[in-house]
C-alpha positions as protocol buffer text, in pm:
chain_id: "A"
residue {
  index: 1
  type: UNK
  ca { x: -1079 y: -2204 z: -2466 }
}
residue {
  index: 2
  type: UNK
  ca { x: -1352 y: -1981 z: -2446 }
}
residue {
  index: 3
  type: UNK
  ca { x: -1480 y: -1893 z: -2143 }
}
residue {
  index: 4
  type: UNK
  ca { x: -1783 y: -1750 z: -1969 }
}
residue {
  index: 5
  type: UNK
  ca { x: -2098 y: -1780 z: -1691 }
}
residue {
  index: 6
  type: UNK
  ca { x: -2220 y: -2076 z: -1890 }
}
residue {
  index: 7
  type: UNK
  ca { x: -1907 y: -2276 z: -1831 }
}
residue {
  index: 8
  type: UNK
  ca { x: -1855 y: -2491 z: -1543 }
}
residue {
  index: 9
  type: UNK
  ca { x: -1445 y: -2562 z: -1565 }
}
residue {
  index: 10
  type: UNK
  ca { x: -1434 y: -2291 z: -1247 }
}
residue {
  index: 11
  type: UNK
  ca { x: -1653 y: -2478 z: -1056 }
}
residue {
  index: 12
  type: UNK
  ca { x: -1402 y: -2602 z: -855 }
}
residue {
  index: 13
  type: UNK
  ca { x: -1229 y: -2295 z: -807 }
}
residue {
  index: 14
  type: UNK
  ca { x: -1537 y: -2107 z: -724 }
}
residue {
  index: 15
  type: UNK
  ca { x: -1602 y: -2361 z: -413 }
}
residue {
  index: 16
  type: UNK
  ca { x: -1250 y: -2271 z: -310 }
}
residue {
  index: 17
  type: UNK
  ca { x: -1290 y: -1890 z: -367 }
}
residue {
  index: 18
  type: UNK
  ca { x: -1589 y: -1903 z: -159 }
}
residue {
  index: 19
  type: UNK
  ca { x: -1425 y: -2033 z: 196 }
}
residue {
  index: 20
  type: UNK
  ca { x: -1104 y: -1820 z: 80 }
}
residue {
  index: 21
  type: UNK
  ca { x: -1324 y: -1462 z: 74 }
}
residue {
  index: 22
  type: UNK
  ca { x: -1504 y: -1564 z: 479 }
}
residue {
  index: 23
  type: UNK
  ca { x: -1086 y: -1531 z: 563 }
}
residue {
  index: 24
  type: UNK
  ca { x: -1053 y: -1191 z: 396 }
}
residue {
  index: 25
  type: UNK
  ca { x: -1038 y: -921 z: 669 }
}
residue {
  index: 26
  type: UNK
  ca { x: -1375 y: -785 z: 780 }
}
residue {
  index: 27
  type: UNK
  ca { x: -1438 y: -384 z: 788 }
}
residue {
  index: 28
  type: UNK
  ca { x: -1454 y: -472 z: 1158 }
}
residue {
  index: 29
  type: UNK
  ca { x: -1101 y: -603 z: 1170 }
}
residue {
  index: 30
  type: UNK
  ca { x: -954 y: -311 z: 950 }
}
residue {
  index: 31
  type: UNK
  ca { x: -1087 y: -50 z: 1207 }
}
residue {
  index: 32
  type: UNK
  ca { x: -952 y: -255 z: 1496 }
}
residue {
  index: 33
  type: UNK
  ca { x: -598 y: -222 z: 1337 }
}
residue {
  index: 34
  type: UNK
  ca { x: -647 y: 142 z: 1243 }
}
residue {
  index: 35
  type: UNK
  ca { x: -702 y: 189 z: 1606 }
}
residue {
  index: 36
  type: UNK
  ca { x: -362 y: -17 z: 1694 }
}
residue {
  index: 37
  type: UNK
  ca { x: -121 y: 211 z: 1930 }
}
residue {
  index: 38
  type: UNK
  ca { x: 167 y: 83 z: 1706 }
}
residue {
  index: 39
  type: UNK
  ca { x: 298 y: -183 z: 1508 }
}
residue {
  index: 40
  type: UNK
  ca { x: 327 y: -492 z: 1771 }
}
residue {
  index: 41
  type: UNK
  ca { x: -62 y: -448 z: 1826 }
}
residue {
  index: 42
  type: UNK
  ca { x: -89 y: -486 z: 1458 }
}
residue {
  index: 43
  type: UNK
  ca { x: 99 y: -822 z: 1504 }
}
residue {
  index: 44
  type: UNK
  ca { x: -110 y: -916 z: 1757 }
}
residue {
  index: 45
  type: UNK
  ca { x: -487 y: -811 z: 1550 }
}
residue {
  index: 46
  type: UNK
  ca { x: -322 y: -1016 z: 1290 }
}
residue {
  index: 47
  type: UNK
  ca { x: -224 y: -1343 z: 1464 }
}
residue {
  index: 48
  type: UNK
  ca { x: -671 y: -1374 z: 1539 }
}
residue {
  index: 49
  type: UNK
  ca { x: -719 y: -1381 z: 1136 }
}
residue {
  index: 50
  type: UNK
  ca { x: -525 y: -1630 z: 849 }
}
residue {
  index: 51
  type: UNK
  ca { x: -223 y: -1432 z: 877 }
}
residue {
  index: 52
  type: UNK
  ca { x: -181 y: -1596 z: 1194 }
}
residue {
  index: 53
  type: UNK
  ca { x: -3 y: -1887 z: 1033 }
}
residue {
  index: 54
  type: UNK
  ca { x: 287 y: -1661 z: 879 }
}
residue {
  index: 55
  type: UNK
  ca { x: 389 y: -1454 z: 1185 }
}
residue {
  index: 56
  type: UNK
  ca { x: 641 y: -1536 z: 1473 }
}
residue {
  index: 57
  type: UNK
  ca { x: 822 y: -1284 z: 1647 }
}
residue {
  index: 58
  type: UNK
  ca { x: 1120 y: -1234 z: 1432 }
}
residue {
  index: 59
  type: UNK
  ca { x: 840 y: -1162 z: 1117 }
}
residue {
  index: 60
  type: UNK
  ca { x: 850 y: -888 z: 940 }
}
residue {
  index: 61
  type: UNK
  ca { x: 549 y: -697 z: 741 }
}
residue {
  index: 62
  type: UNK
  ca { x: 766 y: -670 z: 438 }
}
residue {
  index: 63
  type: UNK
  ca { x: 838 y: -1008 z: 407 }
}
residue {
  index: 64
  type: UNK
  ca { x: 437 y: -1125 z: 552 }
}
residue {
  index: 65
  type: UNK
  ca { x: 299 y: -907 z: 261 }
}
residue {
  index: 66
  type: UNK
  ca { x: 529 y: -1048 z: -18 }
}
residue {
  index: 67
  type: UNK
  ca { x: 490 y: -1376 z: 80 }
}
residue {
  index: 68
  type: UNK
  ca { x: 133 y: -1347 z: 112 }
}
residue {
  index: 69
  type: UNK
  ca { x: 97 y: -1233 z: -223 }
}
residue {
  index: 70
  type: UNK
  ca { x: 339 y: -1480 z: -369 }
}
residue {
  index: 71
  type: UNK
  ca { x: 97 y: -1738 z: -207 }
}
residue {
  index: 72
  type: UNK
  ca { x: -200 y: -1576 z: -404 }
}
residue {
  index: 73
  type: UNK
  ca { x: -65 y: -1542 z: -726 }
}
residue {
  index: 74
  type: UNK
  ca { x: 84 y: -1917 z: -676 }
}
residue {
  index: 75
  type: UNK
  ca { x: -276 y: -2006 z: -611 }
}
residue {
  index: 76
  type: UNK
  ca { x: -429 y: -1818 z: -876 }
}
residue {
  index: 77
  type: UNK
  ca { x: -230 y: -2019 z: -1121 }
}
residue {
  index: 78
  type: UNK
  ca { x: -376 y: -2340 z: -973 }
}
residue {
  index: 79
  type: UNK
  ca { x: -701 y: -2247 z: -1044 }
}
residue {
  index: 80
  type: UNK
  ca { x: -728 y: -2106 z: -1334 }
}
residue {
  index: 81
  type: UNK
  ca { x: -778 y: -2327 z: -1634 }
}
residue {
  index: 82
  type: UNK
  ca { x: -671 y: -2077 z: -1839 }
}
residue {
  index: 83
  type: UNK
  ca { x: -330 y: -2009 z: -1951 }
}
residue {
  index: 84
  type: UNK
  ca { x: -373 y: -1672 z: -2118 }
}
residue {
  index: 85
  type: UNK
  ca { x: -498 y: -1562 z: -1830 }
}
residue {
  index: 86
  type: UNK
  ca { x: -296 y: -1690 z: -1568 }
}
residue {
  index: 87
  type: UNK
  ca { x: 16 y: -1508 z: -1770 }
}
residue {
  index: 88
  type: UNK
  ca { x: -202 y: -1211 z: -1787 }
}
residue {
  index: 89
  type: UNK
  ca { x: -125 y: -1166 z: -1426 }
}
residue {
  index: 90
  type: UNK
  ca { x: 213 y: -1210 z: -1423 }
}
residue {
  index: 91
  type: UNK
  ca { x: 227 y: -953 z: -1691 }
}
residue {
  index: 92
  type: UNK
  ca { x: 191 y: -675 z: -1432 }
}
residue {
  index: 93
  type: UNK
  ca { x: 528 y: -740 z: -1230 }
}
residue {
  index: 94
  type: UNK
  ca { x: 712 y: -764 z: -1579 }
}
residue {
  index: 95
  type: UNK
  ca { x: 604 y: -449 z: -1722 }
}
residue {
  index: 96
  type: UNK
  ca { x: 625 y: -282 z: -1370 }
}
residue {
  index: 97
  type: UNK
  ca { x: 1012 y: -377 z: -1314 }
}
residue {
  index: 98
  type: UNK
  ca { x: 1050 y: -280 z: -1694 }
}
residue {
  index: 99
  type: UNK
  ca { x: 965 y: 81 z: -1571 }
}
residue {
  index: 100
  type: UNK
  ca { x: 1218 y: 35 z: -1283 }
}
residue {
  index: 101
  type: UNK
  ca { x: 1492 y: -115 z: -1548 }
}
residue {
  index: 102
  type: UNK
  ca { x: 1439 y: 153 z: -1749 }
}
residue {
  index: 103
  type: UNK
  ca { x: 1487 y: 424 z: -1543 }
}
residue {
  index: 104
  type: UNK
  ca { x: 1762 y: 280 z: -1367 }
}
residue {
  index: 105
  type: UNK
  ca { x: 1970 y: 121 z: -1656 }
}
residue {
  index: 106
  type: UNK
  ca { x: 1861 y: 201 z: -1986 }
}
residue {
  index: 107
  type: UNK
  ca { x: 1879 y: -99 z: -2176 }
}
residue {
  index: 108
  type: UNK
  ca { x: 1761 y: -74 z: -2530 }
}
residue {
  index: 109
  type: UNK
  ca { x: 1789 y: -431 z: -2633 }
}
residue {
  index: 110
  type: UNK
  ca { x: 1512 y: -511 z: -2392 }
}
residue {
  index: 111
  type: UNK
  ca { x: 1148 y: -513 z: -2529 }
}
residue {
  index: 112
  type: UNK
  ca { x: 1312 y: -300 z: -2828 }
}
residue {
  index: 113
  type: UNK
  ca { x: 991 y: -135 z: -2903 }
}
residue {
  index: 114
  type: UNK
  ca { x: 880 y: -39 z: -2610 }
}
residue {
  index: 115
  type: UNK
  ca { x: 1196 y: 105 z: -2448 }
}
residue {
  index: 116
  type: UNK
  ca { x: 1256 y: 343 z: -2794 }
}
residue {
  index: 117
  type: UNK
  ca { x: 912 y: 488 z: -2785 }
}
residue {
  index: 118
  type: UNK
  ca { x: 946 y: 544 z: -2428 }
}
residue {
  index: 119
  type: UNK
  ca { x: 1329 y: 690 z: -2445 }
}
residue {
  index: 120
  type: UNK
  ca { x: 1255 y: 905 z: -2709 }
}
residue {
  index: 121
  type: UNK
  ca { x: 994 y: 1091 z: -2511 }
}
residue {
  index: 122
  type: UNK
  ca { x: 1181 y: 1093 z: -2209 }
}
residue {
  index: 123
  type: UNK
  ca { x: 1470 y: 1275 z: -2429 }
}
residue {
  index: 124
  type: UNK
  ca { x: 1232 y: 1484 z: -2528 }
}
residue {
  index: 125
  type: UNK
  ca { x: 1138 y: 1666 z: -2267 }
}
residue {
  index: 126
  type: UNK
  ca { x: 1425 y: 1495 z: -2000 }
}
residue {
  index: 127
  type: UNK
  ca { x: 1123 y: 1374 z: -1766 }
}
residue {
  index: 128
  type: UNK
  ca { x: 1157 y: 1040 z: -1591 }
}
residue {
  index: 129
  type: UNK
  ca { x: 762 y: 1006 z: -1594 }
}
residue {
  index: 130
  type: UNK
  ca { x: 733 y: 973 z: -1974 }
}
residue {
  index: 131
  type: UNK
  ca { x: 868 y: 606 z: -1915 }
}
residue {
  index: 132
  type: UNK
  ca { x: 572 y: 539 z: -1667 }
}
residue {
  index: 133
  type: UNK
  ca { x: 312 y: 715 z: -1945 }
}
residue {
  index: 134
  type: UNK
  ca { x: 407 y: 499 z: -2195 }
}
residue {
  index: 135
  type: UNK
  ca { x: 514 y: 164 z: -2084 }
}
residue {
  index: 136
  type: UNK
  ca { x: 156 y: 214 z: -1908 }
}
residue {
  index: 137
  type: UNK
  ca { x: 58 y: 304 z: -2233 }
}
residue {
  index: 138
  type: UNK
  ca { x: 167 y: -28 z: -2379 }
}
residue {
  index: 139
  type: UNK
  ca { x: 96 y: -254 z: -2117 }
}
residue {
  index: 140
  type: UNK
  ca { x: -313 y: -172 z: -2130 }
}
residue {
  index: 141
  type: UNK
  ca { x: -250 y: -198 z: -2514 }
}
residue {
  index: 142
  type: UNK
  ca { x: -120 y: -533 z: -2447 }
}
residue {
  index: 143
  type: UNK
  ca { x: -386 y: -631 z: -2227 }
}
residue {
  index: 144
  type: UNK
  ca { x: -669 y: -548 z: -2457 }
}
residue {
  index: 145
  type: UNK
  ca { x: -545 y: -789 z: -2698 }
}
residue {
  index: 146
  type: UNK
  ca { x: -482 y: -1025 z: -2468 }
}
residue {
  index: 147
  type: UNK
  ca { x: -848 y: -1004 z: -2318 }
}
residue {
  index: 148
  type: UNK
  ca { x: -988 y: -1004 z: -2648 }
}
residue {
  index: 149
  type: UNK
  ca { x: -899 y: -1314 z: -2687 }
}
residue {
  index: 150
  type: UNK
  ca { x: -1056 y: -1484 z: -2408 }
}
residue {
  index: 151
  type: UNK
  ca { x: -1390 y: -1344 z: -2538 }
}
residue {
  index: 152
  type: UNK
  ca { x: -1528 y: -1333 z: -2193 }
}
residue {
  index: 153
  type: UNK
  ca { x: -1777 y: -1022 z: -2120 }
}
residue {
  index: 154
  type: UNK
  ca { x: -1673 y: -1030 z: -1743 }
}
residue {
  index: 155
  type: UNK
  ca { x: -1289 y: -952 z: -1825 }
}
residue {
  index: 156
  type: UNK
  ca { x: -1398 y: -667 z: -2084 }
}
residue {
  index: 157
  type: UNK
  ca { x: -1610 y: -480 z: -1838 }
}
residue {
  index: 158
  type: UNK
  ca { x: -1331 y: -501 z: -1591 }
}
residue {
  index: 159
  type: UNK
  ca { x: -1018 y: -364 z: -1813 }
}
residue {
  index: 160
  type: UNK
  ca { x: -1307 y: -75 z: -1948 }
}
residue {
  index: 161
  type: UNK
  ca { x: -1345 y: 17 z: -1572 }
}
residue {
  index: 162
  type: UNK
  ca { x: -998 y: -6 z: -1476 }
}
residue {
  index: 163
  type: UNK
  ca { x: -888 y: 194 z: -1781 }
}
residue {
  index: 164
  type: UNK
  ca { x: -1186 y: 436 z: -1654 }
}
residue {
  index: 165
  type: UNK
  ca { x: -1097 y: 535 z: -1323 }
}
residue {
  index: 166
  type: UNK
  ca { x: -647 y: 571 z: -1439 }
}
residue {
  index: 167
  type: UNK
  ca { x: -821 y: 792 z: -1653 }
}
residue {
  index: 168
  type: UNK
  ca { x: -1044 y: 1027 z: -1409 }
}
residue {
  index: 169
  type: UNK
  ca { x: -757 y: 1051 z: -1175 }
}
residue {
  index: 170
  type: UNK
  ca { x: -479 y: 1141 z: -1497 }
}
residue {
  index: 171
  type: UNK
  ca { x: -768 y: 1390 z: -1572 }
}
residue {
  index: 172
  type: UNK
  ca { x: -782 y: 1529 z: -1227 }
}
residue {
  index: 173
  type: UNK
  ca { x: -419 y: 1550 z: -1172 }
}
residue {
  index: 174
  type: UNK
  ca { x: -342 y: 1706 z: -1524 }
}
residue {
  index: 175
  type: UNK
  ca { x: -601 y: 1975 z: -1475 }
}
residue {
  index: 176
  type: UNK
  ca { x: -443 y: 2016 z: -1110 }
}
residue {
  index: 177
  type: UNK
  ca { x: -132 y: 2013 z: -1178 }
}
residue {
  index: 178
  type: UNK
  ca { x: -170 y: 2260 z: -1536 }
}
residue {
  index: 179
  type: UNK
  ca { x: -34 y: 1936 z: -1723 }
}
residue {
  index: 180
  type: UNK
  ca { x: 41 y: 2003 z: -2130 }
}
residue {
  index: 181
  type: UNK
  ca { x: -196 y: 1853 z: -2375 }
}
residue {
  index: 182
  type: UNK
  ca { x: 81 y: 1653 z: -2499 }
}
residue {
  index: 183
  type: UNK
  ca { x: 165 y: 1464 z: -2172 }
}
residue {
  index: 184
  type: UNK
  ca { x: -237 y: 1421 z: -2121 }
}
residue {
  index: 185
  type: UNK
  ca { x: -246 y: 1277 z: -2461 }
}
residue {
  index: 186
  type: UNK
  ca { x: 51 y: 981 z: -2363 }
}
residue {
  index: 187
  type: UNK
  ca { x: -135 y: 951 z: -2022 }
}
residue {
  index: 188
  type: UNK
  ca { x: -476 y: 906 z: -2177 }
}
residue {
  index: 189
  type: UNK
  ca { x: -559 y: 509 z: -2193 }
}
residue {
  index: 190
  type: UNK
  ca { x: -768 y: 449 z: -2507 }
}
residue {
  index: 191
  type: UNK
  ca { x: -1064 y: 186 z: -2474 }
}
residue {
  index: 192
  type: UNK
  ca { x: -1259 y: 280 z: -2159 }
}
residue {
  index: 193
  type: UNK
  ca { x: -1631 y: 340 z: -2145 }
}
residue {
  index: 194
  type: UNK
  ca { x: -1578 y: 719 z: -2203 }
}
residue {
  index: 195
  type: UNK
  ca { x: -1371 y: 743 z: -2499 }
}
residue {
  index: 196
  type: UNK
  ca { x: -1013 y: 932 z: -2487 }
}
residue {
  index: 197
  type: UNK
  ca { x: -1121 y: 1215 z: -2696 }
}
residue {
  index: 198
  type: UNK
  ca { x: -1414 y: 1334 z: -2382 }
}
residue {
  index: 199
  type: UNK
  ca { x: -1082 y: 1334 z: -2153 }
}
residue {
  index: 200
  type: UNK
  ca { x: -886 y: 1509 z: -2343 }
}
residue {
  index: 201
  type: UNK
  ca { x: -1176 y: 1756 z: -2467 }
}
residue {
  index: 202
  type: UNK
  ca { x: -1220 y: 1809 z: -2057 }
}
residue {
  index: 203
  type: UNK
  ca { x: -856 y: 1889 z: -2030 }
}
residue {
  index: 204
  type: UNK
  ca { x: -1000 y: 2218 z: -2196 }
}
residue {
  index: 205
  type: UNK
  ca { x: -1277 y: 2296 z: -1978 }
}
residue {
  index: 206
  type: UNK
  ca { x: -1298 y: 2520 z: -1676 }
}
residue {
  index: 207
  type: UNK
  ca { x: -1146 y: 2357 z: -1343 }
}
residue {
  index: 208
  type: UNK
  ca { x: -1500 y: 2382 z: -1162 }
}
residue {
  index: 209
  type: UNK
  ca { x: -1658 y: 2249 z: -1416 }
}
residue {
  index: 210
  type: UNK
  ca { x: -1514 y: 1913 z: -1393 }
}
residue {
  index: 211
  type: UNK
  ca { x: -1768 y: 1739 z: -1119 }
}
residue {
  index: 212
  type: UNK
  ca { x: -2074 y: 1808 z: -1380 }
}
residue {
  index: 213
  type: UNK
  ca { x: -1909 y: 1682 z: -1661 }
}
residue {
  index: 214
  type: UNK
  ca { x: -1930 y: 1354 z: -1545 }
}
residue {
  index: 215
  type: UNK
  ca { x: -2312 y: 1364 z: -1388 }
}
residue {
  index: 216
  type: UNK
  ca { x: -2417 y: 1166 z: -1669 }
}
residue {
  index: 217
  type: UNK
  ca { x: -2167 y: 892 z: -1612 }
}
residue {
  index: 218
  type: UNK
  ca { x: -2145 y: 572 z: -1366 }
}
residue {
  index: 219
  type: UNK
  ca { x: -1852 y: 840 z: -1199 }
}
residue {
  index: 220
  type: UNK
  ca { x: -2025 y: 1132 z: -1097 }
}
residue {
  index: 221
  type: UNK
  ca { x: -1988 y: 1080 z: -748 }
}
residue {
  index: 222
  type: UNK
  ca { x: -1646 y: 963 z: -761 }
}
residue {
  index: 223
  type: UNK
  ca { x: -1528 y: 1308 z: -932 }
}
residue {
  index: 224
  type: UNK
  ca { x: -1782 y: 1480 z: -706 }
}
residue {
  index: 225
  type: UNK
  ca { x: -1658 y: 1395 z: -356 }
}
residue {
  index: 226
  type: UNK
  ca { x: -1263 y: 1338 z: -504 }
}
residue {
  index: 227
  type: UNK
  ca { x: -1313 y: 1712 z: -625 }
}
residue {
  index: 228
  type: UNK
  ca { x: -1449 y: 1852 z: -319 }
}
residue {
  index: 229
  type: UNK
  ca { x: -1184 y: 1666 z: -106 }
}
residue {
  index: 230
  type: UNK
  ca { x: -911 y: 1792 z: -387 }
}
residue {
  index: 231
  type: UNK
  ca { x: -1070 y: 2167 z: -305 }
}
residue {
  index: 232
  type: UNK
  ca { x: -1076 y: 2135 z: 85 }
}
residue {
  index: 233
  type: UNK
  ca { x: -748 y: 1961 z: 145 }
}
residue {
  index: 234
  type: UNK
  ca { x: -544 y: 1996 z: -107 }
}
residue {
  index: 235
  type: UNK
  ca { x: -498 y: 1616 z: -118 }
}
residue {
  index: 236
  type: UNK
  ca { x: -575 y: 1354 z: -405 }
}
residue {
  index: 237
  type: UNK
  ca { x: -606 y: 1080 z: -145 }
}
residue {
  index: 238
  type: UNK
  ca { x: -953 y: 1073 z: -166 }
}
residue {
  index: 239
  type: UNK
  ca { x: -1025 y: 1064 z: -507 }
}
residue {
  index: 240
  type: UNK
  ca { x: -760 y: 738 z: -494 }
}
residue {
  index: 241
  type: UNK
  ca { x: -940 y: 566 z: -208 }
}
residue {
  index: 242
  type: UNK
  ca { x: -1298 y: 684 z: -417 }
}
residue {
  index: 243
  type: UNK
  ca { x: -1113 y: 514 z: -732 }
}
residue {
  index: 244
  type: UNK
  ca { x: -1041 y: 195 z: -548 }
}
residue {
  index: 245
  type: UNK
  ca { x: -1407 y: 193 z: -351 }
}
residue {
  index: 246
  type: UNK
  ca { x: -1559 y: 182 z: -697 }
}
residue {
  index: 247
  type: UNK
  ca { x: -1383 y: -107 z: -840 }
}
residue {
  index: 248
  type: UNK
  ca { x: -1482 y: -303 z: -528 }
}
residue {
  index: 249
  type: UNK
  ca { x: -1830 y: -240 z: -548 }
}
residue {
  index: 250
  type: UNK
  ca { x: -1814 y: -381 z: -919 }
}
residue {
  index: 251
  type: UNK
  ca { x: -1626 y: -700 z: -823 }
}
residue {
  index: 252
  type: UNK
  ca { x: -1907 y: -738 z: -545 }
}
residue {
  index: 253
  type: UNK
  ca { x: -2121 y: -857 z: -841 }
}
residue {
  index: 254
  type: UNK
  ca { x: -1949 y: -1176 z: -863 }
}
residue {
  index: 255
  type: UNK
  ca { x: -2054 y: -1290 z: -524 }
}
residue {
  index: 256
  type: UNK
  ca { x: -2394 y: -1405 z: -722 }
}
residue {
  index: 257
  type: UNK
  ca { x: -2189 y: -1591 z: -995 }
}
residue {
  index: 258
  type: UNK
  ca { x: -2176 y: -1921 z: -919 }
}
residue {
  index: 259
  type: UNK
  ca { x: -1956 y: -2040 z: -1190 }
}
residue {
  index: 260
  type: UNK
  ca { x: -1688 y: -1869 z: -1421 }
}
residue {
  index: 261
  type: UNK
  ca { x: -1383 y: -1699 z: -1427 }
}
residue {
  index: 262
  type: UNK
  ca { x: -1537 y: -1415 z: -1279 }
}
residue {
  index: 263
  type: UNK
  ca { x: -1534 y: -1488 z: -867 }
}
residue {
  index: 264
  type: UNK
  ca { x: -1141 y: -1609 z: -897 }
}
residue {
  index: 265
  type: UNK
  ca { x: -1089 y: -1264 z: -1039 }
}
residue {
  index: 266
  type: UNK
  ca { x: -1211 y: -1046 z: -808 }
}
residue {
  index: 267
  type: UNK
  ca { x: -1070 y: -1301 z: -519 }
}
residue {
  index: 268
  type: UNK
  ca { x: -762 y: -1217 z: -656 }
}
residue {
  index: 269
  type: UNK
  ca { x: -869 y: -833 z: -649 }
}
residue {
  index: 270
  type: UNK
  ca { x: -970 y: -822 z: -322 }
}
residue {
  index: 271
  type: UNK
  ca { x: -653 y: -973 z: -194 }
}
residue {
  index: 272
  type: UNK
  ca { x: -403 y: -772 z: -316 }
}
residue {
  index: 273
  type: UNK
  ca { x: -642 y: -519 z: -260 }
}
residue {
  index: 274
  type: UNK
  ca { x: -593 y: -630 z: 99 }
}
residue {
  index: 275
  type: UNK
  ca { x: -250 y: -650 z: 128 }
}
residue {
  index: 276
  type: UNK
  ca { x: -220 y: -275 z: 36 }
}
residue {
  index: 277
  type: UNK
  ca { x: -447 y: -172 z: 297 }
}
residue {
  index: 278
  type: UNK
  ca { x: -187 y: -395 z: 576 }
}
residue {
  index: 279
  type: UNK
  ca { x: 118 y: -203 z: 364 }
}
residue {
  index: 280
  type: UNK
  ca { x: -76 y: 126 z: 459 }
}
residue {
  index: 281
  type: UNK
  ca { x: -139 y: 63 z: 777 }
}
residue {
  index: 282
  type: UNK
  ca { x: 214 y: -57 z: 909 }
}
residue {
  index: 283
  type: UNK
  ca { x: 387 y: 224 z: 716 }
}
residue {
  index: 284
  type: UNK
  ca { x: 134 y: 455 z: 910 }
}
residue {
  index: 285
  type: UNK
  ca { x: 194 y: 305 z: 1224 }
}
residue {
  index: 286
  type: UNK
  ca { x: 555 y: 286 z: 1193 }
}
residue {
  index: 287
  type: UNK
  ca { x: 578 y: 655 z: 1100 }
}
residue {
  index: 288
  type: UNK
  ca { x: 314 y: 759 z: 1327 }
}
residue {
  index: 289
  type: UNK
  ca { x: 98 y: 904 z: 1025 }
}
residue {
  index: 290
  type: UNK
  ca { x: -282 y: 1044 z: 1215 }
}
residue {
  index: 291
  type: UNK
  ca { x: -502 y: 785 z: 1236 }
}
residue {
  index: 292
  type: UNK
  ca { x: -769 y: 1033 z: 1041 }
}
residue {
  index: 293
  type: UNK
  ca { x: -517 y: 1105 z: 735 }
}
residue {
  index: 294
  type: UNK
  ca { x: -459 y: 691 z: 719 }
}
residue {
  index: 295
  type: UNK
  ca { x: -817 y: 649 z: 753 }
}
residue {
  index: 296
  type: UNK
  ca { x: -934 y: 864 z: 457 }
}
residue {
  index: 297
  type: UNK
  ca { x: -647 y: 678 z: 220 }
}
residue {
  index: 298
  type: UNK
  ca { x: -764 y: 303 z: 371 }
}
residue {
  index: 299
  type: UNK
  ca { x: -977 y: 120 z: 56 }
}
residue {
  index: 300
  type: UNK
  ca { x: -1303 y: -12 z: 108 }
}
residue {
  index: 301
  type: UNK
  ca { x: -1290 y: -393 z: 214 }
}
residue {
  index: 302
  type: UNK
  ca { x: -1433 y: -658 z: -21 }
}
């Protein structure tokens, strides 16, 4: 099935996306928690929004987050018309506990291809992070095919931007960090909007000249402000929370589609999205991590 804004088969899903975002957690709620003295008042911000349901006093934020997100994924699936794309998501878990499997057990007769490329590199140079590079590698292969497929301009722009912004922070990192060509060729996801070649051909250039590289771009300020904070602190939390800001701003878009794939998407974006900023914030509060340092990590709400 083809899909797009002129289709009407997410109609219904769009009128139950639309009472699903008003429960998402307001910036307003997010600062209240950042402000928490410790982990029970967290529990007790919580139990005022539609976590409320989930907690009693023996919960855990563990097992409130997992089951949470098992909830949206479970209702993702009911939604979407598409099966393609409701495998699509799944995808992600798979190829991340490949990584894990990998590293842990080394099992070549699993995904065959895959694990070989990915061994032999790590052999190579005896450097567990080759397995991330390329099963990465592979698994944004995988889902350009995949996307292709559905033909649906919506789902093209997204994986471009996604691939986009893993690529400005691999950039930033390898030039940091002195990376080899090599390993920023692996890293390097092909079929963005800026083509692999301008990363890699940046990989050469001067460290300060990095920000104006990228004026002409959708990313300058992004690189900018990531690069100053990079400079200042010596920290590449910024640039990640900059990263994550961005892609929010472009899933805002869909709140003006009123049919399509395109506001179950970004529902499903913004909630996981979500549940990273509660992971952050109870892991801060548990470890007593400055409310500033948290602050500067914490994503932008939907």
């Amino acid at each position: 099935m083809i899909i797009g804004n002129e289709k009407v088969d997410y109609a219904y899903a769009v009128g139950r996306i639309r009472v699903l975002e008003t429960r998402l957690l307001s910036r307003g709620m997010v600062e209240r928690m950042l402000e928490a003295a410790d982990v029970n008042e967290l529990y007790r911000i919580l139990s005022d929004t539609a976590y409320g349901a989930l907690l009693s006093e023996t919960t855990v934020y563990g097992w409130l987050l997992r089951t949470e997100e098992i909830r949206t994924i479970a209702l993702f699936d009911e939604l979407c018309v598409d099966p393609i794309l409701s495998e699509l998501i799944h995808y992600r878990y798979d190829f991340h506990n490949l990584k894990v499997l990998m590293k842990a057990y080394v099992l070549p007769d699993i995904l065959q291809q895959i694990i070989t490329r990915a061994l032999e590199q790590y052999y190579s140079k005896n450097d567990p992070r080759l397995i991330d590079l390329i099963v990465d590698q592979e698994m944004f292969q995988f889902y350009t095919r995949e996307v292709a497929q559905l033909k649906n301009d919506f789902l093209t722009q997204l994986l471009a931007l996604i691939k986009d912004l893993e690529n400005i922070k691999t950039l930033v990192r390898a030039k940091r960090l002195d990376e080899d060509r090599e390993t920023m060729r692996l890293a390097i996801l092909e079929g963005g909007n800026l083509s692999s070649r301008w990363y890699l051909d940046l990989a050469e250039e001067a460290w300060e000249n990095l920000p104006q590289r990228f004026y002409a771009t959708p990313y300058f300020q992004v690189v900018d402000e990531g690069y100053g904070h990079l400079e200042r602190e010596k920290s590449f939390l910024q640039l990640e929370k900059l990263c994550d800001d961005f892609l929010t701003n472009f899933l805002r878009t869909t709140r003006y589609t009123p049919f399509g794939i395109e506001p179950l998407i970004a529902y499903l974006v913004a909630k996981l999205s979500e549940l990273k900023i509660l992971k952050l914030l109870f892991v801060g509060k548990s470890h007593g991590i400055e409310t500033a340092r948290m602050k500067q990590r914490l994503p932008d709400v939907f």
